[in-house]
C-alpha positions in Angstrom: 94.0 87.4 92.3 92.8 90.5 94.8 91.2 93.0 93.4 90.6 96.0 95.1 86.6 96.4 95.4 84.4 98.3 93.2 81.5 99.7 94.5 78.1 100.7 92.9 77.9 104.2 94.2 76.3 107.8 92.9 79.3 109.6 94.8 77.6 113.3 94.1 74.4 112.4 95.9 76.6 111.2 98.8 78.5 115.0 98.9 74.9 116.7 98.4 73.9 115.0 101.5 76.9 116.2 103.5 76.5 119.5 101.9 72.4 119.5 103.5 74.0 118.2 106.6 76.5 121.1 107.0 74.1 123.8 106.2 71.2 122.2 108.2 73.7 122.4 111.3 74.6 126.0 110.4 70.9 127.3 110.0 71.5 128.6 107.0 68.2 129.0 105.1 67.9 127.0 101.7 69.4 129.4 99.5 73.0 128.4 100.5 72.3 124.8 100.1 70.5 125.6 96.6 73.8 127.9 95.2 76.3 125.5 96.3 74.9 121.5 95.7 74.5 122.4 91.8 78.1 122.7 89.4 78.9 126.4 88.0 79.7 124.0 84.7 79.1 121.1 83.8 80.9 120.2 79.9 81.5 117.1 78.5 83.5 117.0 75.3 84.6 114.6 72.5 87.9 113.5 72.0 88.8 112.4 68.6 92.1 110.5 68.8 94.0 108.8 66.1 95.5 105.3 67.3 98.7 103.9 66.4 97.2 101.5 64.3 95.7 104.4 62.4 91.8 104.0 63.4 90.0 106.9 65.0 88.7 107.0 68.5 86.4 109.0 69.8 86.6 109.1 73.7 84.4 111.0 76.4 85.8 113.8 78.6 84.6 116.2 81.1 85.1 118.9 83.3 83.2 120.1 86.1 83.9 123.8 87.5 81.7 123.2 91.0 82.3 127.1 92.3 84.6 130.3 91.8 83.1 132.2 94.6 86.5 132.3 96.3 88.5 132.5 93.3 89.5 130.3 90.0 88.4 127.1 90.2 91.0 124.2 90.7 91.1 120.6 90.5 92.9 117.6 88.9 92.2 115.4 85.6 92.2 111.7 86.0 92.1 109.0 82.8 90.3 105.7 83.9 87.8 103.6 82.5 85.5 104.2 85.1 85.3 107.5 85.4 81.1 108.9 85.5 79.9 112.8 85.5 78.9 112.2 88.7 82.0 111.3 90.0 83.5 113.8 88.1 80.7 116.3 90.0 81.5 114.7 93.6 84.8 115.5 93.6 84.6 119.2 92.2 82.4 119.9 95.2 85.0 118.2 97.2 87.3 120.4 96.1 85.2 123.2 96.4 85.5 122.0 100.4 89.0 121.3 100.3 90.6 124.3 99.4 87.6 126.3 101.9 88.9 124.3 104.6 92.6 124.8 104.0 92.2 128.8 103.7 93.0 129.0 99.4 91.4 131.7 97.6 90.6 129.1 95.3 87.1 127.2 94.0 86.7 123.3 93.1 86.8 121.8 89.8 87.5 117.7 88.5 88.4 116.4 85.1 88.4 113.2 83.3 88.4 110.8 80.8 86.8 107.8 79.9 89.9 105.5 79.1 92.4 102.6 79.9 95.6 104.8 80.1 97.8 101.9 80.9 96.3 100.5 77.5 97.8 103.3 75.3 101.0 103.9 73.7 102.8 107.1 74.7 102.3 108.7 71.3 98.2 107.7 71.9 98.4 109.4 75.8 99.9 112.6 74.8 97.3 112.4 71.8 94.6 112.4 74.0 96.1 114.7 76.6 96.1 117.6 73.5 92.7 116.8 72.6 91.7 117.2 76.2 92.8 120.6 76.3 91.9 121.4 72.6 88.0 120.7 73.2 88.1 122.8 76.9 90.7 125.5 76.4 88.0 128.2 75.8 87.1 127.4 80.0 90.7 127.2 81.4 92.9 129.5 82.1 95.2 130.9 84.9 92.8 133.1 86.2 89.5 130.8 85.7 90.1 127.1 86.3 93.8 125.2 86.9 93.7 121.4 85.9 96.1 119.6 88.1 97.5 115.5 87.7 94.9 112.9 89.4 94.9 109.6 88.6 96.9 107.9 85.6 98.1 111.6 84.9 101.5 113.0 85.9 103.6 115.9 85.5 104.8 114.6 82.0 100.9 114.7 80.7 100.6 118.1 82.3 103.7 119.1 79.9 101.6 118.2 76.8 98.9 120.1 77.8 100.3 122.9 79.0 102.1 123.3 75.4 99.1 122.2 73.4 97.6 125.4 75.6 100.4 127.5 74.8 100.2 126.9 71.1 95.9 127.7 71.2 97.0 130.9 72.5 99.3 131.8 69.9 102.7 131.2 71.4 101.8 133.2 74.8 104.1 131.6 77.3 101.2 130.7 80.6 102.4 128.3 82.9 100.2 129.5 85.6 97.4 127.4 83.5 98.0 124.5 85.0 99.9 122.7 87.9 102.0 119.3 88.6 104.4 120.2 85.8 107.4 119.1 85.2 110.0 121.6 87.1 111.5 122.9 83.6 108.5 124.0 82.7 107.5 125.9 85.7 106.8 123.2 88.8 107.0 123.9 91.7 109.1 121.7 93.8 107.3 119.4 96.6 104.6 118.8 94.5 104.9 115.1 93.4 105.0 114.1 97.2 102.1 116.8 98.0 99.4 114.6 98.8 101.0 111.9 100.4 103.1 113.8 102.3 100.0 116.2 103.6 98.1 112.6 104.6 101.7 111.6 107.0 101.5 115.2 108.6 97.9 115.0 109.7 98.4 111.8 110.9 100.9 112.6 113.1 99.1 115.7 114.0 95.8 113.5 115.4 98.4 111.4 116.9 100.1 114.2 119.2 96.3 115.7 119.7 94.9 112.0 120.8 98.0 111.4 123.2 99.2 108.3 121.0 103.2 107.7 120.9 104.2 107.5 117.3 107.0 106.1 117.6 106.6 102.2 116.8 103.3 103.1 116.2 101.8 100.3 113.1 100.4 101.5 109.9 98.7 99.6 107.1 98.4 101.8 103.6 96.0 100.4 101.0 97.0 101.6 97.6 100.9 101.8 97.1 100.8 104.5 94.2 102.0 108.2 94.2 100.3 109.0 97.8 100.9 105.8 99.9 104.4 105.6 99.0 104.8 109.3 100.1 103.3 108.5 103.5 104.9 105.2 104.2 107.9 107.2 103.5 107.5 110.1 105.8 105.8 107.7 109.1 108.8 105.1 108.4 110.7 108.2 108.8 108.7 109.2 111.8 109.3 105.4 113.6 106.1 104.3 112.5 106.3 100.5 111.6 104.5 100.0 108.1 103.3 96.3 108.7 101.3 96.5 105.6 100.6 97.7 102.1 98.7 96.9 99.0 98.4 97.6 95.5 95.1 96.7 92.9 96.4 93.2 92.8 96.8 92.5 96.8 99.5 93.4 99.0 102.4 92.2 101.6 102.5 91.7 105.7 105.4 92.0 107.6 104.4 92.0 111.1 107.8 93.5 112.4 107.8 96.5 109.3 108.0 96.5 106.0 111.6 98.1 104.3 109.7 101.0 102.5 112.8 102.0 100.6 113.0 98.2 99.3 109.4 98.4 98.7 109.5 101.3 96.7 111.8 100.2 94.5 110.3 97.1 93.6 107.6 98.7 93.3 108.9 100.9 90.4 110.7 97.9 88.7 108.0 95.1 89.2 104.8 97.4 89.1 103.6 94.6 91.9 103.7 94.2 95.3 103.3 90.2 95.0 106.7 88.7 94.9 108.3 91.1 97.4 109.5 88.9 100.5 107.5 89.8 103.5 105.8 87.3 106.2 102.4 87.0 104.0 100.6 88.0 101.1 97.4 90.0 101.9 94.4 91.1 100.3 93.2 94.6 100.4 90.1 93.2 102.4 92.2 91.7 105.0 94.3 94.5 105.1 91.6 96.7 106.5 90.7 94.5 109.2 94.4 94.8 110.9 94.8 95.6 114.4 96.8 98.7 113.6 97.3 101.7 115.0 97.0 103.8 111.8 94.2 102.7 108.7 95.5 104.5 105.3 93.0 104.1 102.8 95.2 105.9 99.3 93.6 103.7 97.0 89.8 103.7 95.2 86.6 105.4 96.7 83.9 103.2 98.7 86.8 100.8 100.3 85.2 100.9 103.4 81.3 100.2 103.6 78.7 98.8 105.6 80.7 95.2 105.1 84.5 96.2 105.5 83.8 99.0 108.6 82.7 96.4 111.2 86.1 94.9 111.1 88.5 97.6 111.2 90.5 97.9 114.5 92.5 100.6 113.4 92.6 103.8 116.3 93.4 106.2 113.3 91.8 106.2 109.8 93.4 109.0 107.6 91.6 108.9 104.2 94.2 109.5 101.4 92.0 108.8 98.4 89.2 110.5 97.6 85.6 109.2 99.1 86.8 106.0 100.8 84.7 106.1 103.5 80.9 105.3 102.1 78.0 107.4 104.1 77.0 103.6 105.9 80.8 102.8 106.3 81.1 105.7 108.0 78.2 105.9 110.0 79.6 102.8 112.0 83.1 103.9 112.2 81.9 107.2 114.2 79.6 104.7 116.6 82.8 102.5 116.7 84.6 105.4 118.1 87.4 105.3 115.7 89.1 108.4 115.0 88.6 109.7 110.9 90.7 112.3 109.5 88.5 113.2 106.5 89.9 113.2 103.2 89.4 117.1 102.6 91.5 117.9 105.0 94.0 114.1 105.5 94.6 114.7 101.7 94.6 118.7 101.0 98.5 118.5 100.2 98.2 117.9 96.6 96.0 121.3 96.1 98.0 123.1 99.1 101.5 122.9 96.6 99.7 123.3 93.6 98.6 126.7 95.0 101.9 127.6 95.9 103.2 126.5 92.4 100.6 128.6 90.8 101.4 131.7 93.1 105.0 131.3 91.8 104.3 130.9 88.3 102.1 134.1 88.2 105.1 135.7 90.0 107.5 133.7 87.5 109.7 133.7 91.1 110.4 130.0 92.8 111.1 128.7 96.0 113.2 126.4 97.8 111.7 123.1 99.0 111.7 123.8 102.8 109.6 126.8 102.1 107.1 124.8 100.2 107.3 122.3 103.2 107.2 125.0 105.7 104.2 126.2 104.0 102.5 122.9 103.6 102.9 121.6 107.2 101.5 125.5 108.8 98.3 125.3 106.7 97.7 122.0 107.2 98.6 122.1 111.5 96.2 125.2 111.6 93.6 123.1 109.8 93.3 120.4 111.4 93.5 122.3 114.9 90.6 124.3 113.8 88.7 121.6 112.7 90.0 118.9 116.1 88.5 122.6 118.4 85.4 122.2 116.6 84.6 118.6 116.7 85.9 118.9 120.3 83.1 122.3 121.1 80.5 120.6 119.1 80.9 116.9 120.3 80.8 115.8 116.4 82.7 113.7 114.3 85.8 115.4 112.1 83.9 114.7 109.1 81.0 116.6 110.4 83.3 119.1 111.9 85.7 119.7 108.5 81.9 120.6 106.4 80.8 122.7 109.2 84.2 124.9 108.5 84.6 124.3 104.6 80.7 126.0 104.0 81.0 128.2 106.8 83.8 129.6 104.6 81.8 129.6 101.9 78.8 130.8 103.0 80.9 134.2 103.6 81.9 134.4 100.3 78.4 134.0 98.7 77.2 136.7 101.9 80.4 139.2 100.7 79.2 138.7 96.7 75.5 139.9 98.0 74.2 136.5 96.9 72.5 135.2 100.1 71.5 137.3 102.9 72.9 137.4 106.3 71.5 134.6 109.0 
């Protein structure tokens, strides 16, 4: 049975180097470097739950707040097994970058838990999703950090919190606390299809600036949850045939398109992509190595390494999950010549709506969806052109070029808060 690859990796010393990288290029002195490569707060908490079966367990949680120097910190919880402080650490600074990059007056901030969410009973998830919030209430808040859904959390676990919070703050009514709720209590329409839909519209964006037809243009999407759904809907949409996609236990080929509608809905009955009629099963490997137009990697961090990035053919990669490129994978994708849409900017939907939702929950005033998809598609076209013009000036990769503008942006907060001097 495919599995989709785990990787040994310490993903925080991988952003610390790309932090050096970006203020080496700048000339900033050391001081920027030294304010931004260490968390504002680091807290890890217990979380007593009692199980169904009546034993008590004790799992680990954590929450990183990387920096507010351009406003409350923001960033999403994810339960998983897996989940380490340093990952937890990497993707707060990647946040941090994320929303710099996309113009939010916001900072970067990650959650998590240490546990198998698909193990638990619903009364055991919402038990842990209150004790989460219990143990780090006194270091949320509207105004200070904004947890979000990540992975194995979704709007209806962001509904248990947001009460438990409610009822730690004596009844006060805050929805602005968190984001990804469920629309009743204060969502913001859009949201659920955020990230994936941001990942389609830069694609097509570096498709129209590389002067590639999209039209029956071939995509292949590794991981098939809330994010590669979103964009296999919005390219199929778009003309783009979908010849492949894969979930954690392998995936389907179609060489003539996949019905993403069809797929979809298997998908939600079957929770597999296995048994769905297509031209061939794949495995997650293989499915990186297509000759595809457009690579989609929405699944798990380190999918492409210094093993898998020889063999991709794709023109386009557009990273959709967080960290999927390693620094040695991609290394020999930017020698290759193959074009990478960075995930801080490919996947800077998710925190672009959850901004807006948290704008209209602190105006308690909500708008229609093509505002919210007027809003996402401007920030993210003015983005990526900003970030295409300076890879373009500077002859460097968009990685490279994406940093350069995310601690730029920085940088002029810390230098307008007096803490680092002017170059």
């Amino acid at each position: 049975m495919d599995k989709l690859a785990q990787t040994t990796r310490e993903p925080y010393q991988e952003v610390c180097a790309l932090l050096q990288e970006a203020t080496t290029a700048l000339g900033f002195d050391s001081d920027v470097y030294n304010l931004l490569y260490k968390p504002l707060r680091t807290v890890e908490v217990a979380i007593p739950v009692r199980m169904d079966d009546g034993r008590l367990v004790s799992y680990t949680g954590y929450r990183v707040q990387h920096a507010d120097v351009l406003g409350p910190t923001k960033g999403g919880i994810r339960f998983h097994p897996e989940v380490t402080l340093s990952e937890v650490k990497a993707l707060a600074m990647w946040m941090s970058f994320k929303c710099a990059l996309v113009g939010l007056p916001l900072g970067g901030a990650k959650g998590g838990v240490i546990v198998d969410a698909k193990s638990l009973s619903g009364k055991e998830l919402e038990r842990v999703s209150r004790g989460y919030i219990r143990a780090l209430a006194s270091v949320l808040g509207p105004e200070q950090d904004i947890p979000a859904p990540d992975i194995n959390t979704n709007a209806q676990v962001m509904g248990w919190m947001v009460d438990e919070y409610q009822l730690l703050n004596r009844g006060r009514h805050i929805p602005g606390m968190i984001t990804g709720k469920p629309l009743t209590l204060g969502g913001s329409k859009g949201r659920t299809e955020a990230t994936g839909r941001g990942v389609g519209l830069t694609v097509i964006e570096a498709l129209k600036h590389l002067g590639l037809p999209l039209q029956n243009a071939t995509a292949a999407i590794q991981g098939f949850g809330n994010v590669g759904s979103e964009v296999a809907k919005l390219l199929s949409a778009k003309g783009v045939r979908i010849v492949a996609v894969s979930g954690s236990k392998g995936g389907v080929y179609a060489k003539q398109g996949l019905p993403i509608a069809d797929l979809i809905e298997h998908m939600n009955l079957k929770r597999s992509l296995l048994d769905f009629p297509s031209d061939a099963p794949i495995s997650n490997e293989a499915l990186l190595a297509l000759d595809v137009d457009i690579l989609i990697p929405a699944a798990l961090g380190g999918q492409i390494n210094e093993e898998t990035a020889p063999k991709v053919q794709a023109k386009v990669v557009a990273e959709g999950a967080n960290g999927p490129t390693t620094p040695a994978g991609d290394k020999i994708l930017t020698e290759r010549g193959i074009f990478v849409i960075p995930e801080i900017l490919a996947n800077a939907g998710g925190v672009i709506v959850s901004y807006l939702e948290w704008v209209q929950n602190q105006a308690n005033y909500y708008w229609p969806i093509e505002r919210i998809y007027d809003e996402l598609e401007q920030r993210l076209q003015t983005s990526f052109k900003e970030v295409f013009a300076k890879s373009t000036a500077l002859s460097v990769s968009m990685r490279q070029a994406a940093y350069l503008v995310a601690v730029q942006c920085l940088y002029e907060g810390l230098l307008a808060r007096g803490q680092v001097g002017m170059k």
